[in-house]
N, C-alpha and C positions, 0 to 999 in steps of 0.2 A: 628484386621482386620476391626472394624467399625470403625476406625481414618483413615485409608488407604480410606476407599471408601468417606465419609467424605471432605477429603482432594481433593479428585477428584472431587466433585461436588465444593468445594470453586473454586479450580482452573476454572471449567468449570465456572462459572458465573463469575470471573474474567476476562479472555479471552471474555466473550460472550458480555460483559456490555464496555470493554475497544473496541471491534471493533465499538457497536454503536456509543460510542462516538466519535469516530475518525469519522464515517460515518456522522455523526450529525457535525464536525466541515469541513467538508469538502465545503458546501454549504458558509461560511464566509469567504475563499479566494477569492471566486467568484466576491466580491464587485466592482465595477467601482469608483474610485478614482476622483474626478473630483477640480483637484487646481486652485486659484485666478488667474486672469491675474495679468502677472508683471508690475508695473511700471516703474521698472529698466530696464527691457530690454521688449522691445518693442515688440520685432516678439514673444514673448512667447504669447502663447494662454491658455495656463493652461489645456491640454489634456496629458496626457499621452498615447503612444502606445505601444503595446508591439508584436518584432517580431516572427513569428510563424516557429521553425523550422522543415526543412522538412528532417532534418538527425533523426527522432525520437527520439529526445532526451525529456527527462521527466523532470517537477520537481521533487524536492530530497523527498519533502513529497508524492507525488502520488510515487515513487518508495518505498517509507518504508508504504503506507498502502498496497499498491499491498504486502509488503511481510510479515505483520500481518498477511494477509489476506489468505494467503497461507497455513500461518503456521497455524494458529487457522481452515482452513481447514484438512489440514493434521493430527493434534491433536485429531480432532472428529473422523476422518477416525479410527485414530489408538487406538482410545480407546473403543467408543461406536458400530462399525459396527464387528458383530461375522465375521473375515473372518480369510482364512490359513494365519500365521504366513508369508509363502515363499511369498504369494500375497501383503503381506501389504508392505515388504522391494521391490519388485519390483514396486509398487505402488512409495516408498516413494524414491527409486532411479530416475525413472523416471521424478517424481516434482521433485529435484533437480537438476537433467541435465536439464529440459526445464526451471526452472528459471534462474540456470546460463547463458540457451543460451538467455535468457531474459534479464538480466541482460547487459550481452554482449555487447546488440544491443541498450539497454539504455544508455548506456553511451557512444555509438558511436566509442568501439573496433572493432566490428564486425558487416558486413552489410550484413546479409542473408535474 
């Protein structure tokens, strides 16, 4: 029984240390890129812009931390807080239908 609990606190500081670090790498896509003018082609300025869209679409890594983030929610939920067994599967049914309709809406299936 003390490898089982053990075991649970490895995991919990795995989970806990892999979100910081995503959260910690999240601030290094942010960078502003700024390239040489060409001298091949003239009208180049060397800016990069990048279009904003307005159907909610996400990048692919802000939709896989949104779902670490959920999960490693959900994990705590269901291990450390004492609650009824029926509340935690309605808890964890519920986060799964709203990230699917999450989901959804990120990838620009559904426009609710």
């Amino acid at each position: 029984m003390r490898t089982f609990t053990f075991m649970k606190q490895i995991n919990f500081i795995f989970y806990y240390s892999l979100s910081i670090l995503l959260l910690l790498a999240l601030p290094s896509c942010a960078k502003k890129i700024a390239f040489l003018n060409s001298s091949v082609v003239p009208a180049a300025q060397g800016n990069v812009t990048m279009k904003v869209d307005k159907n909610f679409h996400m990048p692919l890594l802000n939709i896989l931390i949104v779902l670490i983030v959920v999960g490693v929610i959900l994990w705590l939920v269901n291990n450390f807080v004492p609650m009824d067994q029926k509340i935690k599967s309605i808890l964890n049914v519920v986060a799964v239908i709203i990230v699917i309709i999450w989901l959804l809406r990120a990838f620009g299936i559904v426009s609710i």
